[in-house]
C-alpha positions in Angstrom: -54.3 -12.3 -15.0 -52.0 -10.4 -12.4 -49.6 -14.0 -11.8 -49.5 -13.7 -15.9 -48.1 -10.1 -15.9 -45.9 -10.5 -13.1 -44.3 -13.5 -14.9 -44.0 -11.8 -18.0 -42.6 -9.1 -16.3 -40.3 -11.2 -14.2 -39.5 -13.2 -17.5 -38.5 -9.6 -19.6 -36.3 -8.6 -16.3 -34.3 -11.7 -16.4 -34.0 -12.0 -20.1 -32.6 -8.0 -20.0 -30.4 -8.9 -17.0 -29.6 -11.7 -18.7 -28.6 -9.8 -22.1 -26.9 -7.5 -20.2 -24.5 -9.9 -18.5 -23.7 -11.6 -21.8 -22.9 -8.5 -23.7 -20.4 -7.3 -20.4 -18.7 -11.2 -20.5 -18.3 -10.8 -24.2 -16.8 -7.2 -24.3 -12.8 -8.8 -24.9 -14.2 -10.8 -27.1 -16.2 -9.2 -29.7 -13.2 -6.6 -29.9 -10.5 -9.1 -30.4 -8.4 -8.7 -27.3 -6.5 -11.6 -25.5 -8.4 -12.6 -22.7 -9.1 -15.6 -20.2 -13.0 -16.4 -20.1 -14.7 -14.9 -16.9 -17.0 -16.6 -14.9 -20.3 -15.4 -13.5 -20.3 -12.2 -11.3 -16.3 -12.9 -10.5 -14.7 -12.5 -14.0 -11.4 -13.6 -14.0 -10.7 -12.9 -9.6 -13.4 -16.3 -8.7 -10.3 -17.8 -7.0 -9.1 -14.7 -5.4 -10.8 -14.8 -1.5 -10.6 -18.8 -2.1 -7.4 -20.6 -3.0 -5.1 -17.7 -4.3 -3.9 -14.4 -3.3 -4.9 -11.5 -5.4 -1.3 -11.7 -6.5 -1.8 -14.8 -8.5 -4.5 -14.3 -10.9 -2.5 -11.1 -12.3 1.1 -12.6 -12.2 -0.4 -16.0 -14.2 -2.3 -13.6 -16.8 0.4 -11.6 -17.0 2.6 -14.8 -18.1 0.3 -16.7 -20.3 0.0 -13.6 -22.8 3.2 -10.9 -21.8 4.7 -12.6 -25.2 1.3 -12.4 -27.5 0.1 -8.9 -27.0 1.0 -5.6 -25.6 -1.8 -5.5 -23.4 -5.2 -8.2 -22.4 -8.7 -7.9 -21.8 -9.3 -8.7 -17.6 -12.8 -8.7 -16.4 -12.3 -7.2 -12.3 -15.7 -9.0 -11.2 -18.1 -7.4 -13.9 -16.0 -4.9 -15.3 -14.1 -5.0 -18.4 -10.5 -3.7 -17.6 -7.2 -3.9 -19.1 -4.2 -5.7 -18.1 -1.2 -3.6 -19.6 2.6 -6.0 -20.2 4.3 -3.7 -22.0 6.8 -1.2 -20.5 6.8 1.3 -22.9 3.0 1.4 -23.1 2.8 1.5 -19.2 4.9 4.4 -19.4 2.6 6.0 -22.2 -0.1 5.9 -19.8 1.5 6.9 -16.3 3.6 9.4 -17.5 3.3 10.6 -21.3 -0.5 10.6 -21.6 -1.4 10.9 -18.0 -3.9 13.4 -19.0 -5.9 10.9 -20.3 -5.6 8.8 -17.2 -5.5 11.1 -13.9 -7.8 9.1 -12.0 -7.8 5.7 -10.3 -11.1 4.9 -10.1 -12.1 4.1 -6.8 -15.1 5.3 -5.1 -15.5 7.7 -2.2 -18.1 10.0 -1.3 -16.9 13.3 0.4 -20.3 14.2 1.7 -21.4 11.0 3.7 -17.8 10.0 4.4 -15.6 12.7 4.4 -12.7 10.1 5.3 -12.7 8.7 1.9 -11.6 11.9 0.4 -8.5 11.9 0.6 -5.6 12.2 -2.1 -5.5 8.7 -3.2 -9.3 8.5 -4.2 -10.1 11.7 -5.2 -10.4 12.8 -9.3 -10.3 15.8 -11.1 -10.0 19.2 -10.2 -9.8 18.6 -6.5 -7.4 15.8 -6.8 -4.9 17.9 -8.8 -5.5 21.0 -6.2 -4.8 18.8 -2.7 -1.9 17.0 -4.5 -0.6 20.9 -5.2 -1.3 21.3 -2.1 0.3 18.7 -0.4 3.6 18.5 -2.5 5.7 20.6 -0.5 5.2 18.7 3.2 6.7 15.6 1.1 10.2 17.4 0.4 13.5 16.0 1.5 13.2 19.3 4.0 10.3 18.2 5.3 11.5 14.8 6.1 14.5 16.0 7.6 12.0 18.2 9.9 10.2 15.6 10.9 13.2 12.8 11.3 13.8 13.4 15.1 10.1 12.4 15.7 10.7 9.3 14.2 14.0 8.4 15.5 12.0 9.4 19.1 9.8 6.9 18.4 12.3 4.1 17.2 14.5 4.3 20.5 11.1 3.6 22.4 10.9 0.5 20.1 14.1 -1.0 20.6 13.4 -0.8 24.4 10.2 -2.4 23.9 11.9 -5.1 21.6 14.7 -5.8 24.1 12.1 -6.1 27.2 10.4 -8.8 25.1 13.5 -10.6 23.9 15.1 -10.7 27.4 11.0 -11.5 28.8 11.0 -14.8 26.0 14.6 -15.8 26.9 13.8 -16.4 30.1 10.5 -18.2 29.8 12.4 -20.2 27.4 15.3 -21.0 29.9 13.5 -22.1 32.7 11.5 -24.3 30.4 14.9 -25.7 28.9 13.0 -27.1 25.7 15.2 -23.9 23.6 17.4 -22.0 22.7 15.5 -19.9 20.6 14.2 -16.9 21.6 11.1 -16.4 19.0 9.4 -13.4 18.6 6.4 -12.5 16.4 7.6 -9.8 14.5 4.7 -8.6 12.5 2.6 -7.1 15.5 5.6 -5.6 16.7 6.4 -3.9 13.1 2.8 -2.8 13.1 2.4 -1.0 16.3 5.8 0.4 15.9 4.5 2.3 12.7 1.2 3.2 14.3 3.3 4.8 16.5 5.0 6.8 14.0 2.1 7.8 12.0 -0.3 8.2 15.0 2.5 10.9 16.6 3.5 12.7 12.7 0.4 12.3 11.1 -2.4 13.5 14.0 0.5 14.2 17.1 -0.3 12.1 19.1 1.0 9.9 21.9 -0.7 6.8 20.5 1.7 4.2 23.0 0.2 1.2 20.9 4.2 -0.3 21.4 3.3 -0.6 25.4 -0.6 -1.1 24.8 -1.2 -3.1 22.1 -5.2 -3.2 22.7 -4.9 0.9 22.1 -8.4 2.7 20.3 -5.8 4.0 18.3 -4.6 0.6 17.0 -7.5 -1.0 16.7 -9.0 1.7 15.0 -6.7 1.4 12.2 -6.5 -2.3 12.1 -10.3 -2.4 11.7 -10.4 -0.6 8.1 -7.6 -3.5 6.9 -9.2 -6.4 9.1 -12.9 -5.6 8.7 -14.5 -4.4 5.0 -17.7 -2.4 5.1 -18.7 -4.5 2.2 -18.3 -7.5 0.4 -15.7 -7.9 -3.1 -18.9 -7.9 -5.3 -20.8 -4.8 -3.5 -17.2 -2.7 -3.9 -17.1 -3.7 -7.5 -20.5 -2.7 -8.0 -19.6 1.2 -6.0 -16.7 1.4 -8.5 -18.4 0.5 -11.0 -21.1 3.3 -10.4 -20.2 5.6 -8.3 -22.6 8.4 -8.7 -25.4 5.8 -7.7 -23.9 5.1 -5.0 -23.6 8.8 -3.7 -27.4 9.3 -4.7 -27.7 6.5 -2.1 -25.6 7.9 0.2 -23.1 4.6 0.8 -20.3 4.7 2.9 -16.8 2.5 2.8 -15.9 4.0 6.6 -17.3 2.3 9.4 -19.3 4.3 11.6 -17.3 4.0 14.8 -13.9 5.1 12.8 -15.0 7.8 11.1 -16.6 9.5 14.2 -12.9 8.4 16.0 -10.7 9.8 13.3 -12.9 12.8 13.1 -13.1 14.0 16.4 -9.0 13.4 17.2 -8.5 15.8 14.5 -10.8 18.3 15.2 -9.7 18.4 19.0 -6.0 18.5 17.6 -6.7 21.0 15.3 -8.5 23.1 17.7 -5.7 22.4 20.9 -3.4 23.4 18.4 -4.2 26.5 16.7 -5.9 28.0 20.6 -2.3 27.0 22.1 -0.3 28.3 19.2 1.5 24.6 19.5 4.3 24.0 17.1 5.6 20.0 16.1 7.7 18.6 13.4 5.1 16.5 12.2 2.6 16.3 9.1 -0.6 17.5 11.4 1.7 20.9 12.0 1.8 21.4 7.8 -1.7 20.5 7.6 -2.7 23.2 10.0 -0.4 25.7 8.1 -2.5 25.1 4.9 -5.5 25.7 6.3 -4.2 29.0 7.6 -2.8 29.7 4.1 -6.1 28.4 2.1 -9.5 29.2 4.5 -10.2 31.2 1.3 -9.8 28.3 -1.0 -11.9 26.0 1.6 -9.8 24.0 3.1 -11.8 22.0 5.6 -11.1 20.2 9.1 -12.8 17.7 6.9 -9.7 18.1 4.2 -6.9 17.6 7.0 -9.0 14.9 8.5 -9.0 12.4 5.4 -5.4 13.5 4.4 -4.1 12.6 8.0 -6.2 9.6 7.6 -4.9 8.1 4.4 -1.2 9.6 5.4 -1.7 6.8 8.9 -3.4 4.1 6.5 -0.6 4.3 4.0 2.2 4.8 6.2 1.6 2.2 9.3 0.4 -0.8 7.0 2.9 -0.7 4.1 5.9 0.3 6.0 5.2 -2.8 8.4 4.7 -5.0 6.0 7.8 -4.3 4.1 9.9 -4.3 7.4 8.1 -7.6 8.4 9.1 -9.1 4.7 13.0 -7.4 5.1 13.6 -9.3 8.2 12.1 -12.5 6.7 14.6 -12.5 3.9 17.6 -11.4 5.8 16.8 -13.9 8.7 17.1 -16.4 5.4 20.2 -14.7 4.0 22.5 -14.2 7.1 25.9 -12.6 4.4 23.2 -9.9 3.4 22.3 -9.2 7.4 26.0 -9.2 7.8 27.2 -6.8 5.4 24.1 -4.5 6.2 24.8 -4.4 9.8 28.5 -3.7 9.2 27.2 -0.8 7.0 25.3 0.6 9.8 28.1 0.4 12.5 30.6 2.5 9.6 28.0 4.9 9.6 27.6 5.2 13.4 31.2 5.5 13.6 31.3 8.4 11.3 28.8 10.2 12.9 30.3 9.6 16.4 27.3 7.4 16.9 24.7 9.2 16.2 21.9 9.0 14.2 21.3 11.7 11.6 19.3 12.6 8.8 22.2 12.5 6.7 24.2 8.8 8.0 20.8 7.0 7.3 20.6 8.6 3.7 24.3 7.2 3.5 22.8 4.1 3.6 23.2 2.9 0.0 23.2 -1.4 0.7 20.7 -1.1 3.3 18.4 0.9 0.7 19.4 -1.5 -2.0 18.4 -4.2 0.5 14.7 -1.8 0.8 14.1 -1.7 -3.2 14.8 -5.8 -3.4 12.4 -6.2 -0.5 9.7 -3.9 -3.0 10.3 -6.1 -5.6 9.5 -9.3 -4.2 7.0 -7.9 -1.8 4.8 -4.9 -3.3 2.4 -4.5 -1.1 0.5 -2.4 -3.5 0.3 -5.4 -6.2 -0.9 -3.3 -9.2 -2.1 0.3 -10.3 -5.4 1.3 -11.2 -6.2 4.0 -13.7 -9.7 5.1 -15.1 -9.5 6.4 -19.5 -11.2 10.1 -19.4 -11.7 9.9 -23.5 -11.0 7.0 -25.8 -7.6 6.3 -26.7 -5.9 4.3 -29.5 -3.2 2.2 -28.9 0.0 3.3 -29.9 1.6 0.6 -32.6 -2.0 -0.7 -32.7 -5.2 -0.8 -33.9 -6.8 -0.8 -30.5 -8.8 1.7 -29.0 -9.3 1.8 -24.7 -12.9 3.1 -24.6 -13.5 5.7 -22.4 -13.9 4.8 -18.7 -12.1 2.0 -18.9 -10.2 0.3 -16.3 -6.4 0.0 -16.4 -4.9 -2.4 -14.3 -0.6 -2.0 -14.1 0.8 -5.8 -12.9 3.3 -4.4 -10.8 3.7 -7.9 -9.0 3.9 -9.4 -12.3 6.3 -7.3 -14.0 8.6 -7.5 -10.7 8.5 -11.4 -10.8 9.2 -11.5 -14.8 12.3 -13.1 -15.5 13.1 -11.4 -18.3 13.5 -8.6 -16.3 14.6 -10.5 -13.2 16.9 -13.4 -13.7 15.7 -16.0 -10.9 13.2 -13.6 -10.1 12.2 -15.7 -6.8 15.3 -15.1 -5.3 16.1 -12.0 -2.6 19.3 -10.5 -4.2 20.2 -6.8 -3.5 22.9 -6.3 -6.2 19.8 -6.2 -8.5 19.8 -2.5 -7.3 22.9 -1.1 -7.5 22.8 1.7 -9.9 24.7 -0.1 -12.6 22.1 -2.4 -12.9 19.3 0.0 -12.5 20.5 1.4 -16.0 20.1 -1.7 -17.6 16.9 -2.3 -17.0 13.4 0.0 -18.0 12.1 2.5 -16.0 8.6 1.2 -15.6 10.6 -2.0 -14.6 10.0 -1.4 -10.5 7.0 0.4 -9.4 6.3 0.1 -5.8 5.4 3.4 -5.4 3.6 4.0 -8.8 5.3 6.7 -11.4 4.2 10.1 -12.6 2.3 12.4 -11.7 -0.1 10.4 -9.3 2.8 8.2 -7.9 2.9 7.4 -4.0 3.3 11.1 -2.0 4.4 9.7 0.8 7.0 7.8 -1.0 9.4 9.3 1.2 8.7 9.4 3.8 7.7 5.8 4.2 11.5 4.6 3.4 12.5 6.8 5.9 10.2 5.5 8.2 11.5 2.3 7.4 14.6 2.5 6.9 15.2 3.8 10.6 13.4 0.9 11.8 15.5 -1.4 10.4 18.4 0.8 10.9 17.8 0.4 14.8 16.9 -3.5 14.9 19.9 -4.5 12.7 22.1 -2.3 15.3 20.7 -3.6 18.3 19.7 -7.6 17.3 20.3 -10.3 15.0 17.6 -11.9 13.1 17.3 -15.9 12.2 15.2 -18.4 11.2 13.3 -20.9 13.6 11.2 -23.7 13.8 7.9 -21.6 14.1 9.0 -19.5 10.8 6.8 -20.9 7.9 9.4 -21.4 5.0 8.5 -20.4 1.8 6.1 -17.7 3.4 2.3 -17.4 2.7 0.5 -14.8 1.6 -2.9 -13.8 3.2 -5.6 -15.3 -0.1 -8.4 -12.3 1.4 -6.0 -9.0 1.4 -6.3 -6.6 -1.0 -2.8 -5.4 -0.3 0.0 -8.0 -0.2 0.5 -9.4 3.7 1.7 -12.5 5.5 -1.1 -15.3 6.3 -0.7 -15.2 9.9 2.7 -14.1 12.1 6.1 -14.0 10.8 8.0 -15.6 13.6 11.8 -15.4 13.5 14.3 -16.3 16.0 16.0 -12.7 17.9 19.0 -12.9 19.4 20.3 -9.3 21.6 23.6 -7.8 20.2 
């Protein structure tokens, strides 16, 4: 008798799971929406992880229907989302209706894991009073104040560059199989901007350029390298995100958050009992909570704000740089011209380098927006519907809570947009051209009101980077660099599959 109710039981439990599953597969098309069939568990991402970067299954969906409809039905594992292809209607929801769409989604939970939020995950209320808060240490001023940090930092990577160039040449010339002298760039690019980050965002000395086994550096390489969880077990925490609070889940790994936590409580506390003044983002972060203990905000609020601001800044930044090099290595009349660029500006600034003769810049930056294009690290936007909203021009209605998924890699590589969209060409940025096309037409670092803070401070950071190696070296292909370049099939966020090795040669 039991064995009979337990198989009944079992038996009702599958059929509901199974009725469940069904009506979640179905959801595009009992509401008439293009849409690709999903398989089980995966939806439409089974080859992402496998045999295709998470690029790919967006750009290709993005192309088969772009022409058809003005947006399609995308199932992200086992939730129903929405793949937006037209401008206009991405601009609806970024910008003109962003009040329906101020969140992204993604889960975090502030009490177990006070690292996850930080301004990119947070919703609601909180989210719109740290981004009020944080606005005004993302000013041009701001930048300016904290440019000598990073220019500090730069000089110490050139020297570190140079060692290793003159340290390869000469391996390379007792062994007289070469003339090349090939570096691995992406490391290098990497612990540069950890650097950076490491100093502005918690001021510290983080030397990962000199030591490239620092805690520092492998701390931050861990949350890219090493998921808490699975692509199925995330799905399922943004998918239900107050369960997962109930059950007390963290994304941060153990050993990070208590790492991250303690260098900013004993920064925090060095600072304010020494009365220590730096130009750098830690220094703001201090002032606010001087100007807002009433308004409670916590070690734990500068914490995941200087953690996010190191996350952002020292992965995207190097990956970009990493990509630049790549292209102009390819394109030596680009490398050229920039260079020459950068030796005019030196020369009018008596060769020196200022805030104001990197911002003079314009080919180089033109060289940094083409670069974005091909290479957004950040592949798409998310956004989450607060209420249900109809479809301009249609008679479609997003359902509350569901997910919107902006192609940015996809609308970047359409060549309707982009003539010969594969190929690196920086005249596609020169403000003439820029007025031609839409303004939801490049979005590397999102648009409206919850586009990238940091946005400027990144192409600063990267900018001077490239600034100092294009002054100081010249960049070419070699044997070892992998030609057309692979992407990483296991990265959320757009990266090489392995090193990007180009030949260097000292200027």
């Amino acid at each position: 008798m039991f064995l009979y109710v337990l198989a009944c039981l079992l038996c009702g439990l599958f059929l509901l799971i199974s009725l469940f599953l069904h009506k979640r597969f179905t959801y595009w098309e009992r509401r008439g929406v293009v849409h690709d069939k999903p398989t089980f568990l995966y939806g439409n991402l089974r080859e992402f992880g496998r045999t295709k970067p998470l690029v790919q299954p967006f750009r290709d969906f993005y192309m088969k229907y772009k022409n058809k409809a003005p947006f399609g039905g995308f199932y992200l594992f086992m939730r129903p989302a929405i793949v937006l292809f037209d401008l206009e209607l991405v601009k609806d929801i970024l910008i003109k209706d962003f009040g329906n769409f101020p969140h992204r989604g993604n889960y975090y939970n502030e009490k177990d894991d006070p690292l996850s939020g930080h301004l990119v995950n947070l919703a609601g209320p909180k989210w719109r009073t740290m981004r009020t808060k944080l606005t005004p240490t993302f000013t041009s001023g701001k930048m300016k104040f904290m440019f000598p940090t990073v220019v500090h930092v730069a000089n110490e990577f050139v020297s570190v560059f140079k060692d290793l160039v003159e340290k390869e040449h000469k391996v390379n010339a007792l062994a007289m199989d070469t003339q090349e002298t090939v570096i691995e760039i992406k490391d290098l690019l990497a612990r540069f901007t950890t650097d950076v980050i490491g100093t502005c965002a918690f001021g510290l000395e983080c030397n990962s350029l000199k030591n490239p086994q620092t805690l520092f550096r492998r701390m931050g390489s861990k949350v890219f390298t090493e998921q808490r969880y699975g692509k199925i077990m995330n799905s399922i925490l943004n998918a239900f995100p107050e369960l997962g609070r109930k059950l007390h889940i963290k994304l941060t790994h153990d050993d990070v958050d208590e790492f991250f936590m303690r260098v900013v409580r004993e920064t925090v506390e060095y600072r304010e009992r020494e009365g220590v003044q730096r130009n750098d983002f830690m220094n703001l972060l201090i002032e606010l909570k001087k100007h807002n203990e009433t308004e409670g905000f916590t070690i734990e609020d500068i914490a995941a704000q200087a953690f996010v601001f190191f996350l952002a800044g020292f992965e995207t930044s190097s990956s970009t740089m990493g990509f630049c090099l790549y292209e102009l290595a390819l394109n030596q009349n680009v490398q050229d011209k920039a260079r020459a660029e950068i030796q005019e500006m030196l020369d009018r600034y008596n060769g020196k380098f200022t805030y104001e003769g990197i911002r003079e810049l314009k080919y180089l930056q033109q060289i940094f927006y083409e670069t974005l294009r091909l290479y957004a690290i950040a592949s798409f936007l998310l956004r989450k519907t607060i209420d249900d909203y109809p479809v301009p021009n249609t008679n479609h209605i997003i359902e509350k809570g569901t997910m919107i998924i902006v192609p940015v890699d996809a609308i970047h590589y359409d060549p309707d947009i982009y003539p010969n969209p594969t190929i690196f060409d920086p005249s596609r940025f020169e403000p003439e051209e820029i007025e031609k096309r839409h303004s939801m037409s490049w979005l590397p670092f999102g648009e409206g009101p919850r586009n990238c803070i940091g946005l400027r401070f990144g192409e600063m950071q990267a900018i001077i980077g490239l600034v100092m190696l294009l002054n100081n070296f010249k960049f070419t292909t070699s044997k070892q660099t992998q030609i057309p370049i692979q992407m990483n099939k296991k990265c959320y966020l757009l990266a090489s599959d392995g090193g990007i090795y180009l030949n260097v040669e000292k200027l």
